[in-house]
ROKEFI-903705 format. One record per residue (C-alpha): x, y, z. Coordinates in Angstrom, 2 decimals, always signed. Layout:
BEGIN
- east	north	up
- X	Y	Z
...
This chain:
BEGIN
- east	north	up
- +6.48	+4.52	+3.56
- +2.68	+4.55	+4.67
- +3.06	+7.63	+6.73
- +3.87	+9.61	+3.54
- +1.94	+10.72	+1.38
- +2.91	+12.59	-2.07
- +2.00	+13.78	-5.42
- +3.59	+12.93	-8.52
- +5.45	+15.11	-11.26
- +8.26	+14.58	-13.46
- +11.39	+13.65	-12.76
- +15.19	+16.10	-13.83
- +18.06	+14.84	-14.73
- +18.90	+15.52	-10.70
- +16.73	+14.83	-8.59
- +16.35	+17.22	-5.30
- +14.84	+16.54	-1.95
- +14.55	+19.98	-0.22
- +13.78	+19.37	+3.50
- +11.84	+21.97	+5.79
- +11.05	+22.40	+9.26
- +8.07	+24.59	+8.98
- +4.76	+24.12	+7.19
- +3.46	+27.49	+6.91
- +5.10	+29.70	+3.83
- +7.33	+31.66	+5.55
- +10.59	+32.98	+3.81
- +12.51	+29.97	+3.51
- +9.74	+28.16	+1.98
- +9.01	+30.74	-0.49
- +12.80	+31.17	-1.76
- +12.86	+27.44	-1.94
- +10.09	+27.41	-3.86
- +11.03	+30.28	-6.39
- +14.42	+28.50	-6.79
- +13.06	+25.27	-7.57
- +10.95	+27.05	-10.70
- +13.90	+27.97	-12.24
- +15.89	+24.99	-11.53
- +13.41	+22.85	-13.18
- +14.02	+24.83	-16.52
- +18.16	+24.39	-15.80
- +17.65	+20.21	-15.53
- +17.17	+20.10	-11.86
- +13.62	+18.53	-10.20
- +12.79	+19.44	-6.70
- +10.51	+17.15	-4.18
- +9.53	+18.73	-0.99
- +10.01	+17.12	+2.84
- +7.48	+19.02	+4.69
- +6.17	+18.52	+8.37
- +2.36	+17.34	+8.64
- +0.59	+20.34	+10.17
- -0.74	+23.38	+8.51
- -0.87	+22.52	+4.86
- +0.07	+25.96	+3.37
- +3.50	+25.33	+1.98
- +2.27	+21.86	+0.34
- -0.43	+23.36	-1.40
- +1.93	+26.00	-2.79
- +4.47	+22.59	-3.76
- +1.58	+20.77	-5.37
- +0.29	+23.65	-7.33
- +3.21	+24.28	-8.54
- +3.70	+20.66	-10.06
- +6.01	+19.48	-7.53
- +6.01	+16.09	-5.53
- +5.31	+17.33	-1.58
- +5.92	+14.30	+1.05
- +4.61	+14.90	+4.18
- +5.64	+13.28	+7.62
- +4.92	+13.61	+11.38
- +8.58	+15.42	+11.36
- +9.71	+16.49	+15.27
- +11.04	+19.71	+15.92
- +13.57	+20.06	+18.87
- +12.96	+22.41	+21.24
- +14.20	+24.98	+23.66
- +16.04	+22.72	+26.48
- +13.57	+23.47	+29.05
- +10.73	+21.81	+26.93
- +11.52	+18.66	+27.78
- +7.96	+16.72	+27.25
- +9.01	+18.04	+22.99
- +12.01	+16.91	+22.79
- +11.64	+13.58	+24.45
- +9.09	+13.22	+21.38
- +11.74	+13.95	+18.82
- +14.00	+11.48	+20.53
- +11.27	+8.83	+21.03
- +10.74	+9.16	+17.09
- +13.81	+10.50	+15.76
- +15.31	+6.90	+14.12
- +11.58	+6.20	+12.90
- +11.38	+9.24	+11.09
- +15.03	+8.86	+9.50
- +14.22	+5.45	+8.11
- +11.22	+6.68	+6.59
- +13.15	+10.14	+5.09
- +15.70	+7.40	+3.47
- +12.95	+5.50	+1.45
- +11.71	+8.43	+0.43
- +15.41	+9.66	-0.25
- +15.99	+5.73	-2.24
- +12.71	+5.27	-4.39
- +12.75	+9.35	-5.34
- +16.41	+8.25	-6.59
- +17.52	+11.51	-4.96
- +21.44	+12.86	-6.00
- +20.90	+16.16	-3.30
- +19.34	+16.22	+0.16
- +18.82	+19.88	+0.42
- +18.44	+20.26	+4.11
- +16.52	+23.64	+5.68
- +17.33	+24.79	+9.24
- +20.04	+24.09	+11.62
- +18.17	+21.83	+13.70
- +16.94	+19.44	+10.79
- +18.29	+16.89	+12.27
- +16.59	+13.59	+10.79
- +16.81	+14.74	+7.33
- +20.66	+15.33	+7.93
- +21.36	+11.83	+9.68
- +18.76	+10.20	+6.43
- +20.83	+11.67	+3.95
- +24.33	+11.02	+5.69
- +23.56	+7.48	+5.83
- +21.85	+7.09	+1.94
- +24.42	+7.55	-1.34
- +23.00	+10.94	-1.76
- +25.07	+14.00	-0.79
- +24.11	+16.28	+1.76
- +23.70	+19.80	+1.49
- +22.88	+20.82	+5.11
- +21.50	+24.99	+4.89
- +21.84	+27.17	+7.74
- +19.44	+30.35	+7.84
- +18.94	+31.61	+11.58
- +20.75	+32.82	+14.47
- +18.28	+32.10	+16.73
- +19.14	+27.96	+17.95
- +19.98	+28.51	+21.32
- +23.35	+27.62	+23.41
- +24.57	+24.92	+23.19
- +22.49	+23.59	+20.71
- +24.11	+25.58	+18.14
- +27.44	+23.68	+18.60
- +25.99	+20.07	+18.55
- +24.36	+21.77	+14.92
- +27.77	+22.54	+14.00
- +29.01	+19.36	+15.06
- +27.14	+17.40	+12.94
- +27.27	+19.43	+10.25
- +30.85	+19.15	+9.91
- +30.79	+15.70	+10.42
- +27.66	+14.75	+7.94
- +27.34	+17.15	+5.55
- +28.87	+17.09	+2.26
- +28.24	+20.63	+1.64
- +27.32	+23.41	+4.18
- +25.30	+26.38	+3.07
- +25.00	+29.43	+5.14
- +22.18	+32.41	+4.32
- +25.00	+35.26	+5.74
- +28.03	+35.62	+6.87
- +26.31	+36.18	+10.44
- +24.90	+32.57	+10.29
- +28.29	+31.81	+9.83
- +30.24	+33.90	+12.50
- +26.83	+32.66	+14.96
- +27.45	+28.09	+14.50
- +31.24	+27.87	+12.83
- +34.38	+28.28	+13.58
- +37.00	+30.45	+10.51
- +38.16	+26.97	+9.77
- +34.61	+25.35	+8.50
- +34.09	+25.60	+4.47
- +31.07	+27.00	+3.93
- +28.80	+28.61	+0.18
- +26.60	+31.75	+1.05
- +23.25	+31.27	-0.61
- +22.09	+34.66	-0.14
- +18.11	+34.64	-0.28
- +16.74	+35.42	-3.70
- +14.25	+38.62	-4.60
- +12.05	+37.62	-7.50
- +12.42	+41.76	-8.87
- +9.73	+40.90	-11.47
- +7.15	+40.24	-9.44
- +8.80	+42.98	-6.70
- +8.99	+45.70	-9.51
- +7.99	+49.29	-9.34
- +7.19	+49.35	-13.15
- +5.11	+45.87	-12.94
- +3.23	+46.96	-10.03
- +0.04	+48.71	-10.17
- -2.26	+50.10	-7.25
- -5.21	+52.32	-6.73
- -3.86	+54.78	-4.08
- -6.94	+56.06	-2.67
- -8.59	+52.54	-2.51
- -5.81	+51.02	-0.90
- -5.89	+53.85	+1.93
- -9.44	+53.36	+2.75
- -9.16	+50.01	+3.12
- -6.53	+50.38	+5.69
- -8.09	+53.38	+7.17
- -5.53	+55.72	+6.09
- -6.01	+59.55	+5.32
- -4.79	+60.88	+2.05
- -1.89	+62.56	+2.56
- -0.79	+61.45	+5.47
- +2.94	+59.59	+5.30
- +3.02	+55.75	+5.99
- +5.69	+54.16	+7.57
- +5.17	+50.60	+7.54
- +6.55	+47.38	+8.22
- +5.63	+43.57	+7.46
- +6.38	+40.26	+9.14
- +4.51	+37.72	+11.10
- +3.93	+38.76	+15.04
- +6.87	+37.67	+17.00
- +9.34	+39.32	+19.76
- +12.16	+38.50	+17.38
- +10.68	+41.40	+14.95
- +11.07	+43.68	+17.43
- +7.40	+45.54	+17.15
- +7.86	+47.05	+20.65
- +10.30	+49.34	+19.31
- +8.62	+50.08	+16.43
- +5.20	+51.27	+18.41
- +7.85	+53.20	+20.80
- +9.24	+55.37	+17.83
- +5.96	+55.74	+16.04
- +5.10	+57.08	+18.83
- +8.31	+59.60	+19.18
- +7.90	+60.16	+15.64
- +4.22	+61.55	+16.76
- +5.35	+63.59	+19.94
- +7.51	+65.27	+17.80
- +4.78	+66.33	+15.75
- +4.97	+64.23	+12.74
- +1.79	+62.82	+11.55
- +2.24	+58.85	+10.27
- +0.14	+56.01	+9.79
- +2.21	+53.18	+11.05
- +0.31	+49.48	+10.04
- +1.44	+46.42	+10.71
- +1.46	+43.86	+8.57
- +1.69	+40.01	+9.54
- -0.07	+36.69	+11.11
- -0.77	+36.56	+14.75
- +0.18	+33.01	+15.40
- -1.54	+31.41	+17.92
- +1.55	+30.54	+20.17
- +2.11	+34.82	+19.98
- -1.20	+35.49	+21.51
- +0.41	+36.93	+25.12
- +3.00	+39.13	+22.59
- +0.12	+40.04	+20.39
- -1.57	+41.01	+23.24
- +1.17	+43.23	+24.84
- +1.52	+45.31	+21.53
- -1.57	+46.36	+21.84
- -1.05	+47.62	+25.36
- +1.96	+49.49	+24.37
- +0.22	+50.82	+21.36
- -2.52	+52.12	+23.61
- +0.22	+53.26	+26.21
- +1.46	+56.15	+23.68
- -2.03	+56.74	+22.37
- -1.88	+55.37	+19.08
- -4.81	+53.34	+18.38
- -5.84	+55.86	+15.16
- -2.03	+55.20	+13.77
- -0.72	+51.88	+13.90
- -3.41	+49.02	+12.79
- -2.98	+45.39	+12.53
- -4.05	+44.18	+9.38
- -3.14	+40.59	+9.91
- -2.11	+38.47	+6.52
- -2.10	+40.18	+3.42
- -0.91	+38.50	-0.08
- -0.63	+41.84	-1.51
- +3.04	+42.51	+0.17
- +4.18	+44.15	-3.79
- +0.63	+46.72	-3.51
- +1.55	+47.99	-0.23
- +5.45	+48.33	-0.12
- +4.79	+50.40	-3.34
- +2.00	+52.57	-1.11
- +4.78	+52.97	+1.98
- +6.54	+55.63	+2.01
- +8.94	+54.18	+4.30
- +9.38	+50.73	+5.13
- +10.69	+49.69	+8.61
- +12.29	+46.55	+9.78
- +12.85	+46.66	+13.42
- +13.77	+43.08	+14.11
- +16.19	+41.99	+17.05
- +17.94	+39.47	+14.96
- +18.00	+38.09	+11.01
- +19.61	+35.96	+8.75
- +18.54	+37.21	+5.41
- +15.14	+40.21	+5.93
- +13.81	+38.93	+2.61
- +10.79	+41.37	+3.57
- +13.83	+44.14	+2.94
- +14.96	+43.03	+0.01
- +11.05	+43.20	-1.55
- +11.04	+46.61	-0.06
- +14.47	+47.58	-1.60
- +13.52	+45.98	-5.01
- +10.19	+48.01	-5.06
- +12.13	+51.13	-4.76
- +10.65	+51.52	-1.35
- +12.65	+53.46	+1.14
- +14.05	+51.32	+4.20
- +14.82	+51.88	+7.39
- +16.58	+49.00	+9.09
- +18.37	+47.17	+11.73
- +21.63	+45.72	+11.27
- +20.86	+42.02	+11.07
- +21.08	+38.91	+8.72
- +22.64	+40.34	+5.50
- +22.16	+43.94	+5.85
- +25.79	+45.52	+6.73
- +27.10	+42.61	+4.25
- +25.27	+43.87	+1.22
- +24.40	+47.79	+2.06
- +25.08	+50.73	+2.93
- +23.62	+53.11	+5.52
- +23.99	+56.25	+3.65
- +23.71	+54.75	-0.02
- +21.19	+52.73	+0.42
- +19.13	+52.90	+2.97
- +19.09	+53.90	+7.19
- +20.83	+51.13	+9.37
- +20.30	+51.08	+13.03
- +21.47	+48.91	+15.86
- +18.59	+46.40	+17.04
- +17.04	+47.52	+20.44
- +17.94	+51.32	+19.73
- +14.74	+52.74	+19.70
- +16.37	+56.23	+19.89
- +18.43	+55.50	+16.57
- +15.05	+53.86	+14.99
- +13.15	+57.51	+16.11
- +15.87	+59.68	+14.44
- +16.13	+57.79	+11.49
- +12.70	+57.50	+10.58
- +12.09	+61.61	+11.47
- +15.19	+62.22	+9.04
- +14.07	+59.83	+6.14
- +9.74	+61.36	+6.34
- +11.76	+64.79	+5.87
- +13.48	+64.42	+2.92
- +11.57	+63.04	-0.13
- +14.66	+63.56	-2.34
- +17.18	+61.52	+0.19
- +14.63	+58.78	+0.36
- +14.28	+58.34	-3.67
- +18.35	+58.23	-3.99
- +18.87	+55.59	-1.57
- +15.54	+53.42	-2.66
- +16.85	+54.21	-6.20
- +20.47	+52.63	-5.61
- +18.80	+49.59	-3.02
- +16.91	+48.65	-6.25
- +20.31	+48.45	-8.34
- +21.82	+46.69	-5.51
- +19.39	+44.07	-5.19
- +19.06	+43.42	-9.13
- +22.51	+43.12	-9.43
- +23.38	+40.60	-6.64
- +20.30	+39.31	-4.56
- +18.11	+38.69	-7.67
- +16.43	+34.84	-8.13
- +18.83	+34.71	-11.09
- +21.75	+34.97	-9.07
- +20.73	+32.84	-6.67
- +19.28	+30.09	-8.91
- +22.96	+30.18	-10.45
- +24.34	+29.52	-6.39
- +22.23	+27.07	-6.21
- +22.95	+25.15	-9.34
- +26.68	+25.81	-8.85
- +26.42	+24.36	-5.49
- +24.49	+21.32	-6.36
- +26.52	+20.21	-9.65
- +30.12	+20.95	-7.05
- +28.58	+18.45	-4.82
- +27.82	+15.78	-7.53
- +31.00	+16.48	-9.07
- +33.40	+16.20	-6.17
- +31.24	+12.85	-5.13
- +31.26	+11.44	-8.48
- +35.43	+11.87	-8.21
- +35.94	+10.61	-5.30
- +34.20	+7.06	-5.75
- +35.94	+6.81	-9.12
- +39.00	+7.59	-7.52
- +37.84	+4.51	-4.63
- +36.96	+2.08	-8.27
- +40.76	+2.73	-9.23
- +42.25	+1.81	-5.80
């Protein structure tokens, strides 16, 4: 179609078209990316469906060797934003007849499908002879968009992946068949014994005293991450006086400006303009969870913290919220702190009791680390993923022979 535009590479012996909603490289884009490496090597290709806009994931795609196709893809929006999602209407059967050439001269076998509200790439692949795997991996699709998400699903999908059980309990109902793709750590490039850092340069270029205990977190700058909280116990955590360096890691997105904003006036509320920095986008994530000495993920809601996981497989002690994954796969106790989102109390006393006792932290960052290279390693969930893909084939492959028969 002349509104795409893509790259070439070589094709697998099954051909993938993994759709996403985003552009930027955010978490989803990054585990699809990882996955699709090791596919390759396992028979599988990968193409990428990516929105036009900012041109960070394609870039990644293409210099990775993999066919990108962009297109002017609509997101819907929040019901009261109705100018958007008249848009998405006004182009939504456009757009699927271009995602089904794309989906017919790619010869694609999956339609790997990001996002609950992908829903163009769904109805494309529903209506081509390639099978539908339609991946759900947020909580956050508000009500009652969420059930016309399940709806479809269950009615186009051949396969329906979930990120946690949460995602599940959030759209479907105990009755809905479902395959948890938990999302993957890649624990050799997160890997305390791979990972090398100059301490005392890394402190001075975030400003940071040696000595002085850093409890950090990382994630782009949204209300969903729950940073008000954080700034609230950092500053507890320094009434009660415990000295911390507190930065925050993460984009400040242009449609966050008023939040962005706001954080700052709480920060300078409790007085802690020489504690918690904003360093803005970093690439070294690996560097500075091994520098933490705790890590902190204060978010509201989840579906899988891969920022967590990183943290876990660099044998960096976590405190946490319970979202996404979390209560599914650990263990407050074993392997890290859990507290309830919003409980800035909880998130205070947790943090004072992991910065005062070194041993307690290295025991429960030493058994995260096992946790995480035992069951949320790429490895395991490159072997989901292929399991999931070859099922689908399989069981569409039996029933048309089954329909030749008749």
């Amino acid at each position: 179609a002349d509104s795409f535009s893509s790259n070439d590479c070589n094709s697998g012996t099954m051909n993938v078209l993994n759709s996403v909603t985003d552009p930027r490289l955010g978490g989803p884009q990054r585990r699809s990316l990882s996955v699709a490496r090791e596919l390759r090597s396992r028979g599988i290709e990968t193409d990428f469906l990516i929105p036009e806009g900012s041109a960070e994931f394609a870039n990644a795609a293409a210099d990775a060797g993999f066919t990108t196709y962009r297109t002017q893809l609509q997101r819907v929006r929040h019901p009261r934003n109705v100018k958007d999602n008249f848009r998405f209407l006004w182009t939504f059967n456009r757009i699927v007849t271009e995602v089904l050439e794309v989906i017919e001269t790619a010869d694609i076998d999956i339609v790997h499908a990001n996002m609950p509200l992908n829903f163009p790439v769904a109805r494309a692949a529903s209506k081509s002879d390639a099978e539908l795997v339609w991946h759900f991996n947020d909580t956050v699709v508000p009500r009652p968009v969420d059930r016309l998400c399940a709806a479809l699903a269950e009615r186009w999908a051949d396969e329906i992946a979930i990120s946690s059980g949460v995602v599940s309990d959030y759209f479907f109902t105990d009755g809905t068949d479902t395959t948890t793709l938990y999302p993957p750590v890649d624990t050799e490039e997160f890997s305390p014994e791979r990972v090398s850092i100059d301490r005392g340069g890394l402190r001075a270029e975030l400003g940071i005293p040696s000595g002085v205990p850093i409890v950090g977190t990382i994630g782009n700058i949204n209300p969903v991450k729950g940073y008000e909280d954080f700034l609230r116990a950092i500053g507890r955590v320094r009434s009660k006086g415990t000295p911390v360096a507190a930065p925050i890691v993460g984009s400040e997105l242009d449609s966050q400006r008023s939040y962005s904003k706001r954080l700052r006036r709480v920060r300078s509320e409790w007085g802690l303009e020489d504690t918690v920095v904003f360093t803005g986008w970093r690439s070294d994530i690996p560097e500075l969870l091994s520098l933490f000495d705790l890590f902190v993920l204060p978010s509201m809601s989840e579906s899988g913290p891969m920022v967590v996981l990183e943290a876990m497989a660099m044998e960096c002690p976590v405190v946490t919220t319970d979202v996404g994954l979390i209560s599914e796969q650990f263990e407050d106790d074993t392997h890290c702190w859990i507290v309830s989102p919003g409980n800035t109390d909880a998130l205070t006393a947790s943090i004072v009791e992991a910065l005062t006792s070194q041993e307690e932290r290295r025991i429960r960052a030493a058994n995260a680390r096992k946790k995480v290279l035992q069951d949320l390693s790429l490895s395991s969930a490159v072997d989901a993923h292929e399991a999931l893909y070859k099922r689908t084939v399989e069981a569409n492959a039996a029933i048309t022979s089954s329909t030749v028969d008749v």
